[in-house]
VOGU-3710 file (C-alpha; in Angstrom, 3 decimals, decimal comma):
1> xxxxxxxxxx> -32,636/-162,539/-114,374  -31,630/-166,035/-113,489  -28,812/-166,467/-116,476  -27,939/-162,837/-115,941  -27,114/-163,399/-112,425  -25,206/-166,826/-113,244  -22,754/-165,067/-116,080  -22,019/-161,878/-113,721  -21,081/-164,601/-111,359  -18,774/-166,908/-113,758
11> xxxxxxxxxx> -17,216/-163,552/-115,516  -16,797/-163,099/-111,107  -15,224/-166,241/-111,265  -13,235/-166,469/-114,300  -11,369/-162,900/-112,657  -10,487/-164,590/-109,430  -8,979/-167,418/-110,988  -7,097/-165,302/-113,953  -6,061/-163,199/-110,618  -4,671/-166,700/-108,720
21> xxxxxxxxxx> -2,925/-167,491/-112,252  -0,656/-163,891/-112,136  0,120/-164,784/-109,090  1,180/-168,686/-108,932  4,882/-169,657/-107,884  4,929/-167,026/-105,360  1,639/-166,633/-103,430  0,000/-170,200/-103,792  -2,617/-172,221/-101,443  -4,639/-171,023/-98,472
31> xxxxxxxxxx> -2,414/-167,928/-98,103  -3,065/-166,424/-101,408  -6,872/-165,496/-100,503  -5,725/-163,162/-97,891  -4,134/-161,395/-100,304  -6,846/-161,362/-102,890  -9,390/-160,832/-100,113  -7,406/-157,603/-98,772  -7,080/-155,888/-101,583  -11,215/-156,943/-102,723
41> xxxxxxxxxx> -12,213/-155,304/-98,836  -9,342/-152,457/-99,743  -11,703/-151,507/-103,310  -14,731/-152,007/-101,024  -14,512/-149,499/-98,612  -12,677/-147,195/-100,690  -15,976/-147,360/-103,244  -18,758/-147,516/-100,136  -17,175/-144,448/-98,870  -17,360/-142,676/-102,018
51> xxxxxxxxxx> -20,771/-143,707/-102,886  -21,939/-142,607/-99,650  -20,467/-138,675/-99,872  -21,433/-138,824/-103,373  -25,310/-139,990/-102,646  -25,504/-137,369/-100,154  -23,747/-134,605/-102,522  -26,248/-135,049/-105,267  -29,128/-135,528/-103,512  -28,248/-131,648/-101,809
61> xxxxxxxxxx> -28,249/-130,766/-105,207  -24,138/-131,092/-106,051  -24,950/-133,255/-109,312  -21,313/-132,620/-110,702  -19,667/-133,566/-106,995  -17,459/-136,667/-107,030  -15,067/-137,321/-103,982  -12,971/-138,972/-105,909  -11,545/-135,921/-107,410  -11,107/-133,984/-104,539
71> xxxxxxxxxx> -7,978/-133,035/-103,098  -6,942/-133,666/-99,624  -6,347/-130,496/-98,341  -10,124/-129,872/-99,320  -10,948/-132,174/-95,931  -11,905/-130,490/-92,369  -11,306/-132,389/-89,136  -15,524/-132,077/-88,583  -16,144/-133,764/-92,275  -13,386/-136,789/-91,604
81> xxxxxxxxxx> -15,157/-136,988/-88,228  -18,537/-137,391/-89,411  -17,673/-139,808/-91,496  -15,676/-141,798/-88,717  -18,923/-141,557/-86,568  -21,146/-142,561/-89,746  -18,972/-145,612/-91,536  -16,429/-146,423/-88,993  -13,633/-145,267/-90,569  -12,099/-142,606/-92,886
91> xxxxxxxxxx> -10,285/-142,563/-96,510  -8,635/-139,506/-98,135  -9,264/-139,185/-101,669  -5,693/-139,686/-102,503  -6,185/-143,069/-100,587  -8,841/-144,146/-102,564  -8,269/-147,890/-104,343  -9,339/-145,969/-107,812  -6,900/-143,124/-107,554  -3,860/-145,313/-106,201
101> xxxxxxxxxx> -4,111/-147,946/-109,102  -4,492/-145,050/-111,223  -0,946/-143,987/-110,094  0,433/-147,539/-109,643  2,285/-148,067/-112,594  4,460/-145,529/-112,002  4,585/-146,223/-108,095  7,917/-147,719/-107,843  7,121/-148,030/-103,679  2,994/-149,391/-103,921
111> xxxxxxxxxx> 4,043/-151,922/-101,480  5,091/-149,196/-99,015  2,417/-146,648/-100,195  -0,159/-149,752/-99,613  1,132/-150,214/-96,110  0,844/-146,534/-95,141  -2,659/-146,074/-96,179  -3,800/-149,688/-94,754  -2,298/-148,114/-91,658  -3,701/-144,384/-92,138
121> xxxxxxxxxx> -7,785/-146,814/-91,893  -7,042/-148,735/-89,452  -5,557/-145,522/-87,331  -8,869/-143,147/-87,864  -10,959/-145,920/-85,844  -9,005/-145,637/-82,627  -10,482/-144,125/-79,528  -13,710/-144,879/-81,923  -16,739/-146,721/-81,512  -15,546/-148,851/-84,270
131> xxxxxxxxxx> -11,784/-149,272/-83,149  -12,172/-153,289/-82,271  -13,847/-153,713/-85,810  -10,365/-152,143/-87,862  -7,498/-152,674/-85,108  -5,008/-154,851/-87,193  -7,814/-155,689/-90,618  -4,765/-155,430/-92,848  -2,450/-157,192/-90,464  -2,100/-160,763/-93,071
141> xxxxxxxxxx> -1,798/-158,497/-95,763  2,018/-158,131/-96,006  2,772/-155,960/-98,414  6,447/-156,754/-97,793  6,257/-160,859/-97,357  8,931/-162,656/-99,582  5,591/-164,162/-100,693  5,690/-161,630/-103,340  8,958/-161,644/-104,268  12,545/-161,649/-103,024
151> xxxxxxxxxx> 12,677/-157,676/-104,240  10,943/-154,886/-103,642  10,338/-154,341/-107,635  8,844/-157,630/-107,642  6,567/-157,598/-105,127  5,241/-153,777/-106,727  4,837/-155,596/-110,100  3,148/-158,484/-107,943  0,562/-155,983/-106,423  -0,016/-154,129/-109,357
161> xxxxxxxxxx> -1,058/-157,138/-111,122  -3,272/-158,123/-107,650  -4,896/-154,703/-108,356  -5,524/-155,000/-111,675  -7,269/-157,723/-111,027  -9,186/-156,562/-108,492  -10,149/-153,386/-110,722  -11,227/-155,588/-113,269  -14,380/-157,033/-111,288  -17,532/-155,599/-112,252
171> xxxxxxxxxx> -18,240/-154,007/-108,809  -18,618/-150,707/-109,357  -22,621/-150,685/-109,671  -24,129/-151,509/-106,217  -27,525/-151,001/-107,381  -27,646/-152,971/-110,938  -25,690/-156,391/-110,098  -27,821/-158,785/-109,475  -25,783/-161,048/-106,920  -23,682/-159,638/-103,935
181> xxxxxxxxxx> -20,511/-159,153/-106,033  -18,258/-158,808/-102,993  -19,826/-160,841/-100,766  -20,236/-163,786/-103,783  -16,084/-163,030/-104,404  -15,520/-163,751/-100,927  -17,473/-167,237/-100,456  -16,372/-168,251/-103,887  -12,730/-167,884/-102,932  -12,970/-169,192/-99,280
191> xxxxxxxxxx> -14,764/-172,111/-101,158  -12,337/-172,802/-103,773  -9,309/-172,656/-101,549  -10,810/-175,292/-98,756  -11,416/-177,477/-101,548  -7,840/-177,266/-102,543  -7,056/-177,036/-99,248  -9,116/-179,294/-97,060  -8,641/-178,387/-93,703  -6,752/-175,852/-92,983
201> xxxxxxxxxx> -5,671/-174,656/-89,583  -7,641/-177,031/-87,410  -10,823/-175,452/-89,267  -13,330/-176,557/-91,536  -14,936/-174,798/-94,135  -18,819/-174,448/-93,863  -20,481/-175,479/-97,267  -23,171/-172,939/-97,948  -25,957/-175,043/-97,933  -25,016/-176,284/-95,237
211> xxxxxxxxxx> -24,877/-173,131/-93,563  -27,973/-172,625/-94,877  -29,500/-175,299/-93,421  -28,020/-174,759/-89,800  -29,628/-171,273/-90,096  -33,410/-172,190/-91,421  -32,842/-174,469/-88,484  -33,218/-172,072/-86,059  -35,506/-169,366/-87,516  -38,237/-171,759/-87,761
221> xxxxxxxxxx> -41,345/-170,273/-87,269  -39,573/-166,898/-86,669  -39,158/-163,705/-89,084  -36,523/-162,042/-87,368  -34,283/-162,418/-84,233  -32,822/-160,155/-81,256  -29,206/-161,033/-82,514  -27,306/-163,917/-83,776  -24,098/-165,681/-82,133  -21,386/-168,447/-83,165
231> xxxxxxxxxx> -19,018/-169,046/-80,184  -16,049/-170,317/-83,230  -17,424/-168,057/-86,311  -14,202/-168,770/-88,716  -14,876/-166,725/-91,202  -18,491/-165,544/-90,133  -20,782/-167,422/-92,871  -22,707/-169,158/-90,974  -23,865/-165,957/-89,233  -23,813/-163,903/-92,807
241> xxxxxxxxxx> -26,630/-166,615/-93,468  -29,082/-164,813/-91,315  -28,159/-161,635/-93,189  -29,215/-163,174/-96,328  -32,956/-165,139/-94,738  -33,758/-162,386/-92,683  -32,465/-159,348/-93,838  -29,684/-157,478/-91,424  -32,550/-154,845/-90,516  -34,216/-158,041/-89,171
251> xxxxxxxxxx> -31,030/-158,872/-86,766  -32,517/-156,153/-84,411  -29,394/-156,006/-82,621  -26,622/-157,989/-84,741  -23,955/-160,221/-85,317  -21,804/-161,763/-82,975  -19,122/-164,636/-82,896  -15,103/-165,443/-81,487  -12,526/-166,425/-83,355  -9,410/-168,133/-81,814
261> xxxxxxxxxx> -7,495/-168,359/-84,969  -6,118/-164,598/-85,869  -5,976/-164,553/-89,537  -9,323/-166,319/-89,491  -10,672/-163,232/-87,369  -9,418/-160,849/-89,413  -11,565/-162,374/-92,476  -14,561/-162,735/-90,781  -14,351/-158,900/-90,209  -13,761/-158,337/-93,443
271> xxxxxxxxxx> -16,500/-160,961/-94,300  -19,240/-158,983/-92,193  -18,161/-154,957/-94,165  -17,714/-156,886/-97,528  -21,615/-157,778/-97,034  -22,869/-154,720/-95,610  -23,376/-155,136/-92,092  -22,814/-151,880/-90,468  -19,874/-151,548/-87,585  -22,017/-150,673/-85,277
281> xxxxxxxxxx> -23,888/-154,246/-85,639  -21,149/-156,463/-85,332  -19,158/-157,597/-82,608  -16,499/-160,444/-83,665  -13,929/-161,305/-80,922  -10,062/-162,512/-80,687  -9,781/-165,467/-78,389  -10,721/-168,992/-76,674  -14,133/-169,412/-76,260  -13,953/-172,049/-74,022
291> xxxxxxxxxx> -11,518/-170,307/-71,627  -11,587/-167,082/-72,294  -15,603/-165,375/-73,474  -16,857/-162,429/-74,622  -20,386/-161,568/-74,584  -21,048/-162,332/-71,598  -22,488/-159,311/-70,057  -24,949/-159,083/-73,226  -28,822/-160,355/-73,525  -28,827/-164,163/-74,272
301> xxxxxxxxxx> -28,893/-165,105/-78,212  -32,495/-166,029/-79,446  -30,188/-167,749/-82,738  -26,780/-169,485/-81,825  -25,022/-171,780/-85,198  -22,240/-173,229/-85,260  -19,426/-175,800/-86,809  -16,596/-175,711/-84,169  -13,930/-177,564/-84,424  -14,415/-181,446/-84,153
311> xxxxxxxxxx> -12,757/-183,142/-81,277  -10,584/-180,676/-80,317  -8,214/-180,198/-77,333  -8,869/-177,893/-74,642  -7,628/-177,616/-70,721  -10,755/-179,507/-69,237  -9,733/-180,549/-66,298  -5,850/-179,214/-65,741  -7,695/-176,349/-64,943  -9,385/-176,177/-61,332
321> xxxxxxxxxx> -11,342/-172,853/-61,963  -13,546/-174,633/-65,187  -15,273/-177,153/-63,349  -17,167/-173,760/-61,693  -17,355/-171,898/-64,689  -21,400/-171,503/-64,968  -21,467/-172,556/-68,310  -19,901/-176,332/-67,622  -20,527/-176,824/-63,776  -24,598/-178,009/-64,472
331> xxxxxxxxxx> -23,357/-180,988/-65,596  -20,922/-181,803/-62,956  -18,792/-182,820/-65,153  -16,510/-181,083/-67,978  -15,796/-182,496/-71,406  -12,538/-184,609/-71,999  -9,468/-182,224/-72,294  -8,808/-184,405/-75,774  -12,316/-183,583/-76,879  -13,858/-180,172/-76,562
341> xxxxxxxxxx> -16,866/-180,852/-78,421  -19,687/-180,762/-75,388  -17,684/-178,079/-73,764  -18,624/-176,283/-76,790  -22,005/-177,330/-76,517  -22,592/-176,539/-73,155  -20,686/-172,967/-74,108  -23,838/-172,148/-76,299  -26,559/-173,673/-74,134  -25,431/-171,077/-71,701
351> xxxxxxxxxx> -25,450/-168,385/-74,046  -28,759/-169,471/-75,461  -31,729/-167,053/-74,573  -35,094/-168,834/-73,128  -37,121/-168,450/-76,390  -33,760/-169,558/-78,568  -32,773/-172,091/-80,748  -29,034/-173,384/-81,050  -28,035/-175,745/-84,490  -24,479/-176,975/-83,594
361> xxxxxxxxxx> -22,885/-179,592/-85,869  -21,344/-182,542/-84,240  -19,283/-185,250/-84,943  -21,069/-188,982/-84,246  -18,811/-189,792/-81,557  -20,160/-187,802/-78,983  -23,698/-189,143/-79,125  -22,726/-193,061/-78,359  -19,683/-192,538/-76,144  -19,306/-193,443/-72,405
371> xxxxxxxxxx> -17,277/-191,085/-69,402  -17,935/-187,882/-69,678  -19,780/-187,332/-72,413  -22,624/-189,506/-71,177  -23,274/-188,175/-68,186  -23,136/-184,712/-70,231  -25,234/-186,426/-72,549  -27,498/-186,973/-69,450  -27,605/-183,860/-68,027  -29,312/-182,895/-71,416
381> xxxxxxxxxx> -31,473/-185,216/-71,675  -32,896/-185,377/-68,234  -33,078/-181,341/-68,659  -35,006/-181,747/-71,753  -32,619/-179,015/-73,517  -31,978/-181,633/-77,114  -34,922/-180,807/-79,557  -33,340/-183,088/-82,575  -30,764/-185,061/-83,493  -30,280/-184,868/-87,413
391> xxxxxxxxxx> -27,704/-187,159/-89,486  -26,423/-185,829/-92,270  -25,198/-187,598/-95,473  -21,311/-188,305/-95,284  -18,816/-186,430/-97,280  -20,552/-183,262/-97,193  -17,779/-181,153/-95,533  -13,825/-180,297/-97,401  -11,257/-182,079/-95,850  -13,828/-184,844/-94,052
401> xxxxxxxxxx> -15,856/-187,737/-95,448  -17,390/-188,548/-92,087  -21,360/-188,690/-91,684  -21,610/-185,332/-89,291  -25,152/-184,619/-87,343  -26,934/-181,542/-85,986  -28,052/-181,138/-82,802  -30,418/-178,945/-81,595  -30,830/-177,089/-78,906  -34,054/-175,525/-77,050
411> xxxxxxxxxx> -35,091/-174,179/-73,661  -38,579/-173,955/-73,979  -39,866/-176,961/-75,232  -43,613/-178,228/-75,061  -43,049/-181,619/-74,692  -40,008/-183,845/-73,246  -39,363/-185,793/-76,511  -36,484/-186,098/-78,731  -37,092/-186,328/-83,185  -34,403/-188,006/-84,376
421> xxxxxxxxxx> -33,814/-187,422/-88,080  -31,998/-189,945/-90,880  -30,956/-187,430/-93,727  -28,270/-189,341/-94,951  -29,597/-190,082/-98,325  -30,693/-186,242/-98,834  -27,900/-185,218/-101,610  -26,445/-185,201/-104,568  -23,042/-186,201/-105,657  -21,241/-183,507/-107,342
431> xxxxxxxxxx> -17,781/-184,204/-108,021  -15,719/-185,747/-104,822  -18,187/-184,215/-102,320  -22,202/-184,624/-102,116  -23,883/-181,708/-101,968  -27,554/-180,705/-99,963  -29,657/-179,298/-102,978  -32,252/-176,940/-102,180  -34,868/-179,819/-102,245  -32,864/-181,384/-99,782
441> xxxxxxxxxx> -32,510/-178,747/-97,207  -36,637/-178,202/-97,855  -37,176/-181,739/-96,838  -34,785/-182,047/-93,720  -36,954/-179,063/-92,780  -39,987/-180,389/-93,307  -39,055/-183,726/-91,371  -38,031/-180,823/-88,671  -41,268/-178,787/-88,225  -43,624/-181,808/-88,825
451> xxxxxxxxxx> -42,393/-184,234/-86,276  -43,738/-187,564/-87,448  -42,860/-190,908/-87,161  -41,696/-191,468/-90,682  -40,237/-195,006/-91,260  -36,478/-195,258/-92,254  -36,209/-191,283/-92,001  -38,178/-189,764/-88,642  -38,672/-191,029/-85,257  -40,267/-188,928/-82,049
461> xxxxxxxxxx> -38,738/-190,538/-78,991  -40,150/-190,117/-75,473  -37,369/-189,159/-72,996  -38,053/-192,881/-71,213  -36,885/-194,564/-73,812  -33,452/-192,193/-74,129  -32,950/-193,441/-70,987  -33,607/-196,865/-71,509  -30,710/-196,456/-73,837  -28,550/-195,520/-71,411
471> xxxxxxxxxx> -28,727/-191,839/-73,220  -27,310/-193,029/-76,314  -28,267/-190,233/-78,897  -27,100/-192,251/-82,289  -29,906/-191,388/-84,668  -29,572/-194,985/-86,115  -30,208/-196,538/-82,672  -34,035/-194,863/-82,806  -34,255/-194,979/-86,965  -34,236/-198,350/-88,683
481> xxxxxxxxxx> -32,570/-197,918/-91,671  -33,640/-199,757/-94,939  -32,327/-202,479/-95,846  -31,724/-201,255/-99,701  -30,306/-204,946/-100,512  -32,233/-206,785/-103,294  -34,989/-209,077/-101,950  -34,913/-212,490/-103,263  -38,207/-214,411/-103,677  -36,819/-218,287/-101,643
491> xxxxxxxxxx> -39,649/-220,317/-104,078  -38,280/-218,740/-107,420  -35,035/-219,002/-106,072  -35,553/-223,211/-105,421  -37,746/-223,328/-108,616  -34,593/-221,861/-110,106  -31,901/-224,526/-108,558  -34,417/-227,232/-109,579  -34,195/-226,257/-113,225  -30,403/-225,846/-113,207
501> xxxxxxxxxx> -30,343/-230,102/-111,402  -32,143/-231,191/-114,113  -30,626/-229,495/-116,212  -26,796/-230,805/-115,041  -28,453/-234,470/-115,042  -29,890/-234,432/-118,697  -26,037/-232,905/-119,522  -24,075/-235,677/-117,748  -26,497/-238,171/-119,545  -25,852/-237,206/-122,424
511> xxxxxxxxxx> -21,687/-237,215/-121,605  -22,420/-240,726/-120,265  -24,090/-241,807/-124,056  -21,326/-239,826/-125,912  -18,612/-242,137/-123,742  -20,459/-245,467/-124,520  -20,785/-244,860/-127,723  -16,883/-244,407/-128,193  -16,294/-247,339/-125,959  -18,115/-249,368/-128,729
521> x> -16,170/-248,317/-131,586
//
């Protein structure tokens, strides 16, 4: 099962990248996966729509039904509406992915014939319970961009090539793949493009294990969760992670995150059909977190992640009305308007339900530095609201080499200590980036849940001593690290120099003879 699953996913691969070389010169970089990804979530929904009539035909009895083949006309306003209120949105059979790149070739307008049906989806959610999930989905994919081409006949030969690509994956059986085609096409191409990419946008790309990690994190203990929340999703893996532990059926209620970035918020919508999740149990918003949130009126989170952005500006002070926004004002103090990071912290403490757990990752700076942040730092502390403090190993993340940590969040906690965690040697090197293995994410967890004083990895610190430390939260200032320098033994070392003196005094005697000897002659 193992090797099948690995060459469905490199004959995946091996598509994507033949896809990326048809269209080099014109469509290169970070852009080129919103084109790739469009037309990937176009085939999607055109095929989960299909398989759904078609499910429900045969199992009335209709063996020989197939939506596909139907004509338009064939369509009543109660069946397009039932299917509206079921998937979210609606696709005439003409519309289909299957039956336009049947027609393609001889499409000399597919770029406009793309445009009108991307339109014709996105139009049959409005005044719909899933409206906010499809309002502008195919807005990056611009099916007239000079991107393309500088003519209209190239960009049609450009797009037929993008769909023959994208016909070419092996998606078609839902039930016999053994990986998540879609959803694997999506992370591998977000994944190859930050590495190529680095950072992109003010964003960085969440490894998968790492995401992975974040999650476990926060499920400890638990089986399933009320609903799951990342105040700057990106492209929504981090909360697609709970999807994959848990199950979505798990999720009781779903999946929520906001997204400042708009391209960004249009994949993570994508992200969250192209795995499965229902639009009725998702809920990503357009906007600033910090200034401007959604969710508010809804049940705190029993499971906030996140990765937002690392130092970050924001308008802190230069706006009166923040310092009583209920999120910031417990501390008394907001974070610096050149670094957003606590105000991001204290966004999902908020947000955080009584029985929760938050994993936020965090650049080092915050956790030793004075102002502000310390007396946010304090407010923590002296609240008993940090759980852990993990370091992770450095060059884990595209685009930075810096040694990032996790912190931790709880409201409920049984005691007033913090554990402190030194993973920085948990990874492997694998090309220009170390990697957390699976063994690796299984022992930061296990430091996690057992809470021991472990020397050179663990320590449990009582909140007096935080405080003695003026509520410096460095993980190295509670965990001695190992001094991995060679030891030298001082008696073997002097037993050595003694050797090498006599041995320099029985050479220069020796020169001394050889010189006396020649004065003779």
């Amino acid at each position: 099962m193992d090797n099948k699953k690995e060459r469905e996913r490199a004959e995946l691969h091996k598509i994507i990248w033949n896809i990326a070389d048809d269209l080099r010169g014109t469509v290169d970089g970070w852009d080129f996966k919103q084109y790739v990804l469009g037309m990937l979530f176009y085939r999607y929904i055109s095929e989960n729509i299909t398989d759904y009539i078609n499910k429900n035909e045969h199992e009335a009895g209709n063996i020989s039904f197939n939506y596909q083949e139907l004509d338009d006309s064939s369509i009543t306003d109660d069946i397009k509406d039932e299917l509206i209120d079921t998937k979210g949105y609606f696709i005439y059979p003409s519309q289909l992915f299957y039956n336009v790149y049947k027609r393609a070739g001889s499409d000399e307008n597919l770029n406009e014939t793309l445009h009108n049906i991307f339109r014709s989806i996105e139009n049959s959610a409005v005044s719909r319970q899933s409206e906010d999930n499809f309002k502008g989905l195919f807005d990056d994919f611009d099916v007239n961009s000079k991107k393309l081409g500088a003519s209209i006949k190239e960009r049609v030969e450009k797009l037929r090539k993008l769909m023959s690509g994208t016909a070419s994956m092996n998606l078609l059986s839902y039930g016999d793949n053994t990986i998540d085609v879609f959803g694997d096409a999506y992370e591998f191409l977000m994944g190859m493009y930050a590495s190529n990419a680095g950072k992109s946008g003010g964003e960085y790309y969440t490894p998968q294990e790492v995401s992975e990690l974040l999650t476990r994190l926060t499920l400890s203990g638990k089986k399933e969760v009320n609903k799951v929340y990342d105040p700057a999703c990106g492209s929504g893996s981090l909360l697609l992670k709970y999807a994959k532990i848990l199950g979505h059926n798990n999720v009781r209620i779903g999946f929520f995150g906001q997204e400042t970035n708009i391209t960004t918020y249009n994949l993570c919508r994508i992200n969250m059909f192209l795995h499965n999740i229902p639009y009725d149990k998702f809920s990503i918003a357009h906007g600033d977190t910090l200034i401007k949130p959604y969710h508010y009126d809804d049940e705190p989170f029993e499971a906030i992640v996140s990765n937002p952005p690392y130092s970050t500006k924001w308008k802190g002070d230069e706006d009166p009305v923040l310092i009583n926004d209920p999120r910031y004002s417990p501390a008394g103090v907001l974070a610096p308007k050149s670094k957003a990071d606590f105000a991001f912290i204290m966004h999902s403490l908020s947000w955080l339900a009584s029985s929760g757990t938050a994993a936020i990752v965090c650049f080092p700076g915050i956790f030793y530095r004075g102002g502000a942040e310390q007396k946010i730092r304090k407010y923590l502390v002296d609240n008993n609201f940090i759980d852990c403090i993990i370091q992770l190993p450095e060059n884990l993340f595209y685009g930075t080499s810096i040694a990032t940590c996790i912190m931790v969040l709880k409201k409920n906690k049984s005691d007033n200590s913090i554990l402190f965690i030194n993973a920085s040697k948990e990874y492997v090197k694998v090309t220009n980036n170390n990697k957390l293995t699976d063994k690796n994410i299984d022992n930061i967890l296990k430091y996690y849940e057992e809470r021991k004083n472990i020397e050179y990895i663990s320590s449990f610190i009582k909140y007096e001593k935080v405080v003695e430390e003026n509520y410096n939260l460095s993980v190295n200032t509670y965990v001695e690290l190992e001094d991995t320098r060679e030891k030298i033994d001082v008696n073997v070392l002097n037993a050595e120099i003694e050797a090498i003196v006599k041995k320099q005094q029985v050479l220069r005697d020796n020169i001394n003879k050889i010189i006396n000897e020649l004065g003779d002659i």
